[in-house]
Legacy VTK file of the C-alpha trace (Angstrom):
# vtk DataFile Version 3.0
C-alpha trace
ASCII
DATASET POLYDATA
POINTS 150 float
-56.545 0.819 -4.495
-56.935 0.120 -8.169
-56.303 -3.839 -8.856
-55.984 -3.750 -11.995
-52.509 -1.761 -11.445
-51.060 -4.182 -9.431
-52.422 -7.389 -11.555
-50.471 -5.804 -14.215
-47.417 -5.100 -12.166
-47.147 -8.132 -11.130
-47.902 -10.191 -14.465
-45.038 -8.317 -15.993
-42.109 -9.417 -14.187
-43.688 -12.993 -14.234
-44.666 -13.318 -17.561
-41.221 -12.079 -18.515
-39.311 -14.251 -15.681
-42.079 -17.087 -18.061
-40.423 -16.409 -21.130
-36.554 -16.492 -19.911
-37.662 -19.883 -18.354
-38.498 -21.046 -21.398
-35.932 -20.072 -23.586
-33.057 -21.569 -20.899
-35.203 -24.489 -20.171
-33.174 -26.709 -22.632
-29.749 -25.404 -21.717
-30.262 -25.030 -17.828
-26.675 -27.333 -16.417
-26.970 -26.639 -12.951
-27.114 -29.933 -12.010
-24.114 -30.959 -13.662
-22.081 -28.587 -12.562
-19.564 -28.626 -9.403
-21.184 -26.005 -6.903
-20.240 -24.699 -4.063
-20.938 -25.035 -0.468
-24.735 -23.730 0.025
-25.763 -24.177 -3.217
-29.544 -25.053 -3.250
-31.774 -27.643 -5.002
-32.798 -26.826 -8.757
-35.812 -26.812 -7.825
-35.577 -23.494 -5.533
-34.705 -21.185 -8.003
-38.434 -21.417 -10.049
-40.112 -20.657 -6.547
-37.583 -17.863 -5.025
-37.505 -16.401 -8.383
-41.548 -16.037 -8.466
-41.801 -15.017 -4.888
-39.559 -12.034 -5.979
-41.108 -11.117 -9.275
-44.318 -10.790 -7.323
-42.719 -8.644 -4.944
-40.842 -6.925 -7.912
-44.621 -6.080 -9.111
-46.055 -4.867 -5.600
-43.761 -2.321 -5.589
-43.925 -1.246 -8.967
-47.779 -1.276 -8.620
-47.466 0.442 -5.171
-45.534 3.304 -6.476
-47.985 3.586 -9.763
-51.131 3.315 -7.275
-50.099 6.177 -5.395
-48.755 8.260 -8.319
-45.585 8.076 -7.151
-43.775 6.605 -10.166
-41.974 8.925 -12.687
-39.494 8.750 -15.562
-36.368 7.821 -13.040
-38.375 5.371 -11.188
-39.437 3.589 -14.856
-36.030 3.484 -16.365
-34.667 2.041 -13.259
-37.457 -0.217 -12.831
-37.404 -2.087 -16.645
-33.423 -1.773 -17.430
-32.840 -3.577 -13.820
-35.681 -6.179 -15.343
-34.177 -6.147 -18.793
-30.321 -7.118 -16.948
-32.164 -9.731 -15.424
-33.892 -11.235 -18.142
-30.451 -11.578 -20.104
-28.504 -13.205 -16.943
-29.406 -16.280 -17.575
-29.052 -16.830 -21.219
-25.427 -15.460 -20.510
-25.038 -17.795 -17.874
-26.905 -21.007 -19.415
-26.886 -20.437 -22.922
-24.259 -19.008 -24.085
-22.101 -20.346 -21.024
-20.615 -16.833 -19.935
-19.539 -18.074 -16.639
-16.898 -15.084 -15.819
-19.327 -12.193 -18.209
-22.306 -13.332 -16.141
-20.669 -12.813 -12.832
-19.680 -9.398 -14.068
-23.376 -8.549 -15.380
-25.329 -9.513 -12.166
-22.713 -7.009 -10.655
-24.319 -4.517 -12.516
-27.698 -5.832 -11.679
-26.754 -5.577 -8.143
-26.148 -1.944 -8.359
-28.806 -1.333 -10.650
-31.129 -3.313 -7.753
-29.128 -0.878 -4.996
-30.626 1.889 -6.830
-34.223 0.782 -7.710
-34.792 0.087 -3.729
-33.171 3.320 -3.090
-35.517 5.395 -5.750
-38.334 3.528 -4.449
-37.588 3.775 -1.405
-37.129 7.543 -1.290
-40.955 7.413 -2.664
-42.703 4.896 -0.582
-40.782 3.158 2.242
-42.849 -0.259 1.923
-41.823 -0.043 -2.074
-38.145 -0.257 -1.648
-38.320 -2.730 1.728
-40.206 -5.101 -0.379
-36.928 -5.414 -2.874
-34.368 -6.191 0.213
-35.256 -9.825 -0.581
-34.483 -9.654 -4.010
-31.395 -7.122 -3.174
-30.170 -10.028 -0.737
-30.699 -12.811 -3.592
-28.574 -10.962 -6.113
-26.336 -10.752 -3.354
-26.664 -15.111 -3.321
-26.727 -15.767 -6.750
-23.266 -13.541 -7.788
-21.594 -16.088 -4.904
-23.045 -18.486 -6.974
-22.166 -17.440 -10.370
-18.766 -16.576 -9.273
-18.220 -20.108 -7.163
-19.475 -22.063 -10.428
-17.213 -19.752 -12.687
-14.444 -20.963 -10.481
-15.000 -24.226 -9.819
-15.780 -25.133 -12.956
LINES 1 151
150 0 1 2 3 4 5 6 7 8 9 10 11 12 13 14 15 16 17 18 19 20 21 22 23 24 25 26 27 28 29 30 31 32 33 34 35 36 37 38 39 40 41 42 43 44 45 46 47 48 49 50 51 52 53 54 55 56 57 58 59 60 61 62 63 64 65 66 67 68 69 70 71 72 73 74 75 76 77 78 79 80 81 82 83 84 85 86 87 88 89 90 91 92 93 94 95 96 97 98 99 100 101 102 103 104 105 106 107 108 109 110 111 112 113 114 115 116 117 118 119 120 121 122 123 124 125 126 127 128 129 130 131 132 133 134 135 136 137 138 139 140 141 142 143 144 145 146 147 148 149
C-alpha cells in the first residue's frame, strides 16, 4: 500500500471542499431560511461533508493503489467533484434556488455512475460512495424543500 497515494487522494477533495467553504462562507443563509421538516443543524454539513470527502479520497486512492483507475474512472471522478464544488456557490451565492436543485440532479447521476465505475473495479471503492450517493439523495430534498418554501 503506497500512502502517499491515498494522502493525496484524500487531500484533494478536502482541500477543494476548503476552498468552496471559503468562498460561500460569507454568503452561507441557511439559517435564515424556512426549511423543511428534517433539516439538520448548520453545523452538520462541515462534518458530513468531510467524512465524505475522505471517503471520496479512499476510493479514489484505492482504485489508483491497485492500478485500477483509467481515463473513464478520472473523468468521472473530477467532473462529479467539479459539479460539486459549483453547488454551492449556485445555491449560496448566486441564490439559484430552482438551477441548484436541477444541478445536484446531475450530480446525483454523475455520483450513480462514479460508484458504478468504481464499483465494477473494486467493490470496496464504489460501497464506500453509497454514503455520499445517499447524501446527494438528502441534500436535493433539501435544495428542492428550501426552493419551495422559500
Amino acid at each position: 500500500m503506497k500512502i502517499k497515494i491515498y494522502f493525496e487522494a484524500i487531500l484533494f477533495p478536502l482541500i477543494i471542499g476548503g476552498l468552496v467553504g471559503l468562498i460561500t462562507a460569507n454568503f452561507i443563509d441557511y439559517t435564515y431560511l424556512t426549511k423543511p421538516f428534517l433539516s439538520p443543524p448548520g453545523y452538520l454539513f462541515p462534518i458530513v461533508w468531510s467524512i465524505l470527502y475522505v471517503l471520496m479520497g479512499i476510493s479514489y486512492g484505492r482504485l489508483k493503489n491497485l492500478d485500477l483507475n483509467d481515463s473513464k474512472i478520472e473523468l468521472i471522478y473530477y467532473i462529479q467533484l467539479l459539479v460539486n464544488a459549483l453547488w454551492p456557490i449556485f445555491f449560496f451565492v448566486l441564490k439559484w434556488r430552482l438551477f441548484s436543485f436541477f444541478w445536484i440532479l446531475l450530480l446525483l447521476i454523475l455520483v450513480i455512475i462514479m460508484i458504478y465505475c468504481f464499483y465494477q473495479k473494486d467493490k470496496l471503492a464504489g460501497l464506500l460512495q453509497l454514503p455520499y450517493l445517499i447524501w446527494i439523495l438528502f441534500a436535493s430534498y433539501l435544495n428542492l424543500s428550501i426552493y419551495l418554501l422559500n
